[in-house]
C-alpha positions in Angstrom: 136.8 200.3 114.7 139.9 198.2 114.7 141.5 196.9 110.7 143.7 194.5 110.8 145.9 193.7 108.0 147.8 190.3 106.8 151.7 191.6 106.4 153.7 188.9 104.3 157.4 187.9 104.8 159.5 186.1 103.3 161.9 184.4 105.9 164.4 181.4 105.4 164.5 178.6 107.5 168.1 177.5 109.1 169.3 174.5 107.6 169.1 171.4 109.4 172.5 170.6 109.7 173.2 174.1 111.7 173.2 173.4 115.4 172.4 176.9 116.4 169.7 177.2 114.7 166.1 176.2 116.0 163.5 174.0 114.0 161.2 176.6 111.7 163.7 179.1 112.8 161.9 182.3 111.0 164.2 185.4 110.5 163.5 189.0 109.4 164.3 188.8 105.6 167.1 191.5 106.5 169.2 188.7 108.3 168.4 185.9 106.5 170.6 183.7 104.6 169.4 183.2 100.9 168.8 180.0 100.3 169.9 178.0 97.5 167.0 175.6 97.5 163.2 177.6 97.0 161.8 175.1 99.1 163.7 176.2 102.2 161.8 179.9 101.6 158.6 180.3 103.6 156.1 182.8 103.5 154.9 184.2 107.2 152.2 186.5 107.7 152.0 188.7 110.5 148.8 189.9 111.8 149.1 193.8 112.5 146.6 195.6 114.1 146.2 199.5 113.0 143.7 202.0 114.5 141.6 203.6 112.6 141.6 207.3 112.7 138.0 208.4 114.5 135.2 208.9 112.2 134.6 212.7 112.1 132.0 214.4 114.6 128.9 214.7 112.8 127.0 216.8 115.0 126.2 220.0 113.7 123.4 221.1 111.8 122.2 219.9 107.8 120.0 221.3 105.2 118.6 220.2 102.4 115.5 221.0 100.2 112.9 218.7 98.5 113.2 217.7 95.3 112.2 220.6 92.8 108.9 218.2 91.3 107.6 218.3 95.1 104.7 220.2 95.3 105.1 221.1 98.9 108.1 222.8 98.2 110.2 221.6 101.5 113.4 222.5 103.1 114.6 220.5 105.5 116.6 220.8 109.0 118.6 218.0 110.6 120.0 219.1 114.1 122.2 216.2 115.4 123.3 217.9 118.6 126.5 216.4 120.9 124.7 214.4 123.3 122.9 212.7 120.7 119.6 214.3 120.4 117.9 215.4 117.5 115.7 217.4 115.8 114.3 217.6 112.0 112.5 220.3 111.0 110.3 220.6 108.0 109.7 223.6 106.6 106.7 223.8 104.2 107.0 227.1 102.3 104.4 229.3 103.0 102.8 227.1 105.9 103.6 226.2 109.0 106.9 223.8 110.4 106.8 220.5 111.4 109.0 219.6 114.4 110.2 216.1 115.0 112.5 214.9 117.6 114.3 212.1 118.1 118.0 210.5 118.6 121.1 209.7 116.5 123.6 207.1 116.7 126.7 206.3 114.9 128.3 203.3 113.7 131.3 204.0 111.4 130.1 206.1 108.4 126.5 205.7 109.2 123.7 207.4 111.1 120.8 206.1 112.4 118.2 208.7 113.0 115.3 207.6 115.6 112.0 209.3 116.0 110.3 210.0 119.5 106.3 208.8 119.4 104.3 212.4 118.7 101.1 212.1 121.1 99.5 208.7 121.2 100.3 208.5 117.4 104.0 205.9 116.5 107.2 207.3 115.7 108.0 207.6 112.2 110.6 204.8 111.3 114.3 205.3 111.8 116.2 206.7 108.7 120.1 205.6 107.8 122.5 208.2 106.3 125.7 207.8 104.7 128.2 210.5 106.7 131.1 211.8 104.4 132.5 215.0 105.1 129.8 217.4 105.3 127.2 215.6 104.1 124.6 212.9 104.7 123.6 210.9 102.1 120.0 208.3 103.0 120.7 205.0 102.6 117.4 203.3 104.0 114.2 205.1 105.0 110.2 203.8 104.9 109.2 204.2 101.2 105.5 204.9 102.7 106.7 207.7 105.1 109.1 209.6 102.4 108.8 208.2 99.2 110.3 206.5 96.6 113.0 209.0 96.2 113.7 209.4 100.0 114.8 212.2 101.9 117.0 214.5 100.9 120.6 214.8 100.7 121.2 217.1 103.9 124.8 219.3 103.3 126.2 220.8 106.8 125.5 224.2 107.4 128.1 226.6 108.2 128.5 229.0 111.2 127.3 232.7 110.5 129.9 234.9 110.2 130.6 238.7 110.0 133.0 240.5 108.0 135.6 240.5 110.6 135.5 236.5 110.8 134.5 236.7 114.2 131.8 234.0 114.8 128.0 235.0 115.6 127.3 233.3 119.2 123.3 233.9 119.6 123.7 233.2 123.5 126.5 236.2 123.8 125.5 238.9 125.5 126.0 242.2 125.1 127.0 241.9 121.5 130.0 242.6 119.6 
């Protein structure tokens, strides 16, 4: 995403009677002559274009649990892997998972989180979050698939480490 920004400057005009100088002749204000009259002062703006820095990778994987008045008692995993897949696990303590998969996009700050159709049934409906740092935030979801109150606030979980710092790679082999 591009910003651009409307930079003011005050430049003088050359007086008319100076043949060297060119009609609307605009100057940096360090090399302008001050004026006597305030109606030979303009005002220029200068359109500057700035790139943003990129928004922050947000792949990785997020947790969150259900709010403590839900009776199912949820956790929730949000893998949002590089190549833009991803997979939201539902953990109901005590019973069994529930596995969705789907794909994420991102456009600034936001996520969009699409659902692939499970069986001949239709996919859930997408769900927005708010990225900031390590955490995503729902901003719109289907009040009839998750509620008034939404999903979850998901917060990025960290690598496992050991003692040494070294990090835990599951697909190593041969160990540490």
């Amino acid at each position: 995403m591009t910003v651009f920004w409307l930079i003011p400057a005050v430049a003088t005009c050359a007086p008319a009677g100076r043949a060297s100088a060119a009609p609307n002749e605009v100057r940096p204000a360090s090399q302008s002559v001050q004026p006597q009259d305030p109606a030979k002062t303009a005002t220029a703006f200068y359109t500057v274009e700035f790139a943003r820095r990129p928004e922050a990778d947000p792949s990785g994987t997020y947790q969150g649990h259900a709010p403590a008045a839900d009776a199912a008692r949820r956790v929730f995993t949000l893998n949002l892997a590089a190549d833009g897949t991803a997979i939201l696990t539902t953990l109901y303590i005590g019973k069994n998972d529930a596995i969705q998969h789907g794909r994420w996009t991102q456009n600034g700050s936001q996520i969009l989180l699409t659902f692939d159709a499970m069986g001949s049934n239709r996919p859930p409906h997408p769900i927005t979050f708010r990225h900031r740092g390590h955490i995503l935030s729902p901003i719109h979801w289907d009040p009839s698939e998750w509620g008034r109150s939404g999903p979850p606030v998901l917060h990025r979980s960290l690598p496992k480490t050991v003692s040494t710092g070294i990090l835990l790679d599951p697909r190593a082999q041969g160990g540490l």
